[in-house]
C-alpha positions in Angstrom: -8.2 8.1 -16.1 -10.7 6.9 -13.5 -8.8 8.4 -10.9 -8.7 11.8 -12.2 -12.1 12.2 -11.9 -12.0 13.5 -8.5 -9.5 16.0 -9.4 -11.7 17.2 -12.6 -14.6 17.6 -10.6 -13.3 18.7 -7.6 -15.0 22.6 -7.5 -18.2 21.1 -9.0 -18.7 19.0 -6.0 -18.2 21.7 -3.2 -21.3 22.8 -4.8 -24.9 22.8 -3.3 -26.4 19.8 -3.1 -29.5 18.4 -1.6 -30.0 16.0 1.3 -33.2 14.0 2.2 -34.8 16.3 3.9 -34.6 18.5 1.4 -32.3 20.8 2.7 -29.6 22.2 0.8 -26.1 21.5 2.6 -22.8 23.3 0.7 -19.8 21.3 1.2 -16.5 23.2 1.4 -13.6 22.1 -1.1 -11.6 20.4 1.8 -14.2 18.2 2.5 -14.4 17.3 -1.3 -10.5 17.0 -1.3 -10.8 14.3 1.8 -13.2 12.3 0.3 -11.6 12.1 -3.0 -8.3 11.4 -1.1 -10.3 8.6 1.2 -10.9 7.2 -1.9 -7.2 7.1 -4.0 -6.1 6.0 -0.7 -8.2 3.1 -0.4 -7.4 2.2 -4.5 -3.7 2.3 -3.9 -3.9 -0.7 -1.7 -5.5 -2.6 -4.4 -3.7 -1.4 -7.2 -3.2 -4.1 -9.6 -0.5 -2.6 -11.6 2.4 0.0 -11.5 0.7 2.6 -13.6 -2.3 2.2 -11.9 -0.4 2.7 -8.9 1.4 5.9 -10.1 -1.7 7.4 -11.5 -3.5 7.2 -7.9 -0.1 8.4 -6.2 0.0 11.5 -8.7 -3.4 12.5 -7.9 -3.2 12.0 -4.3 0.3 14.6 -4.7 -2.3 17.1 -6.9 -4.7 17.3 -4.1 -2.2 17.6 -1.2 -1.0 20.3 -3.3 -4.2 21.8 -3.3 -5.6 24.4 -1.0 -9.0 26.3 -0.3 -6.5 29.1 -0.5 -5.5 30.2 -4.5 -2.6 32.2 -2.7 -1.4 29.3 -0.7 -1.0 27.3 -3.7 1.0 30.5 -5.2 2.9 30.3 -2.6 3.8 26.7 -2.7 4.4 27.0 -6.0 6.9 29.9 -5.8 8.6 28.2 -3.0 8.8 24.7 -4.7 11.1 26.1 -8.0 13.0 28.2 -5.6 14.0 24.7 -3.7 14.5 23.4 -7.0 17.0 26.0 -8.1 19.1 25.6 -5.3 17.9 29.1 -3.9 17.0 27.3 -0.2 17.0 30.7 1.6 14.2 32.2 -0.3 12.1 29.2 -0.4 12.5 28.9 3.6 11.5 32.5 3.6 8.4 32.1 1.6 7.6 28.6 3.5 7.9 30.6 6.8 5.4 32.6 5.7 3.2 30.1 4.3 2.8 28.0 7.4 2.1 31.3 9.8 -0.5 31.8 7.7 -1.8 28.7 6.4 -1.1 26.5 9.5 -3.5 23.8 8.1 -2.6 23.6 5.0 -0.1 20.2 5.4 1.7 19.9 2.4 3.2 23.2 3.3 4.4 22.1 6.0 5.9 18.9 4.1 7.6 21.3 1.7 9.5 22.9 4.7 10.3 19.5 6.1 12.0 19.1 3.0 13.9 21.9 2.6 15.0 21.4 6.5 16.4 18.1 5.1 18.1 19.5 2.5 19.8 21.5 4.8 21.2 19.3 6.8 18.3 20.9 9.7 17.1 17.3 10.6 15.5 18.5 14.0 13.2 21.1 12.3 12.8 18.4 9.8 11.3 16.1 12.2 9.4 18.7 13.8 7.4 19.5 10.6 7.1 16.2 9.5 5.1 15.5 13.0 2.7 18.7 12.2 2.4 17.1 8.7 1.2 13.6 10.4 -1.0 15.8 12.6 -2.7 16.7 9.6 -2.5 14.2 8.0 -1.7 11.0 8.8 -1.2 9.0 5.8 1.5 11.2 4.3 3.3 8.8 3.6 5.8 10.9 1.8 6.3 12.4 5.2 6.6 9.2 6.6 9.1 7.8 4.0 11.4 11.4 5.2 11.1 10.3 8.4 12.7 7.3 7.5 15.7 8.7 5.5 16.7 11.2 8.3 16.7 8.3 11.2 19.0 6.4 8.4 20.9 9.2 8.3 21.1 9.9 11.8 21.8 6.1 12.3 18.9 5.1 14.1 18.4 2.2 12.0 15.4 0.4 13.9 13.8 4.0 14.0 14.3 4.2 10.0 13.0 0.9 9.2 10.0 1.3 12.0 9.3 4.6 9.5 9.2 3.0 6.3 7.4 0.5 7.5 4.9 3.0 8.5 5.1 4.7 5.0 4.5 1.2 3.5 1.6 0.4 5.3 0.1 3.8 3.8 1.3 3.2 0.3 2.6 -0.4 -0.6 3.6 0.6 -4.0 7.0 2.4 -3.0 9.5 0.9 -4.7 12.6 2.7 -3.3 10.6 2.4 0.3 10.6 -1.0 -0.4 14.2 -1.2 -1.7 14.9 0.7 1.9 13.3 -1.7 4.0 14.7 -4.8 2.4 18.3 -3.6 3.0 17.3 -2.3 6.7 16.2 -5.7 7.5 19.5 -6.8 6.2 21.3 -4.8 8.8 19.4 -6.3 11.2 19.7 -9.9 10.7 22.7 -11.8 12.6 25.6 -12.8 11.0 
């Protein structure tokens, strides 16, 4: 429950507040959102239990999610049950439009990355995962589909090298973890 608080409380701190010289200083939602997410990101390596774990990966997902833009997250939205219902050309549509507009806003670009993969388009794929990592670099769900396209492209040391990578953001990833173990596997001689 702890680690909901920053998403509870998330437009209360944009608000004004005061600094030592009295000044009054506002602070936009995105810096709220990075701090909160410094901060989930720094308890999910000391996590001392799976639920623990979930409940600071979840949040992390909410505020990735999360825009300065109430239309963006429409957007997202709209473009995340049309993935889900199999209708990839309208959600590519709506995700092209997203990320012209919204060029910041990284978890758009995630979303596309996805839907690239799901299309079997694993070049666009890894070129919107890299503008994800340029935005943010800890994405490790970004990092983690890295990962399963170099496995699928069979570039083995490049897929392990990736979750590896995703690991070192988020330890708690079992299926990342599963991943790595059999990639290591591969690699050892006979």
């Amino acid at each position: 429950a702890l680690l909901l608080l920053p998403l509870i409380f998330l437009p209360a701190l944009a608000e004004d507040t005061r600094e030592p010289a009295g000044q009054v200083v506002r602070r936009s939602q995105s810096e709220v959102r990075a701090e909160a997410l410094d901060s989930l990101f720094a308890r999910l390596r000391t996590v001392s239990g799976e639920e623990e774990a979930r409940i600071a990966e979840r949040a992390i997902w909410q505020l990735w999610m999360s825009s300065d833009s109430p239309t963006a997250e429409l957007l997202l939205k709209q473009a995340t049950e049309a993935m889900n219902k199999a209708a990839l050309e309208p959600s590519l549509a709506i995700l092209d439009r997203l990320v012209a507009v919204h060029p910041d806003f990284a978890e758009a670009w995630n979303k596309r990355a996805t839907l690239y993969f799901m299309m079997g388009r694993f070049e666009d794929s890894l070129a919107d995962i890299d503008k994800v990592l340029d935005l943010e670099p800890r994405h490790f769900g970004a990092l983690s589909g890295r990962g399963m396209i170099y496995r699928k492209e069979g570039k083995l040391s490049d897929a392990l090298a990736a979750f590896r990578d995703a690991l070192a953001v988020n330890p708690t990833m079992g299926s990342v973890k599963d991943a790595v173990k059999e990639l290591e596997k591969l690699e050892q001689p006979i």
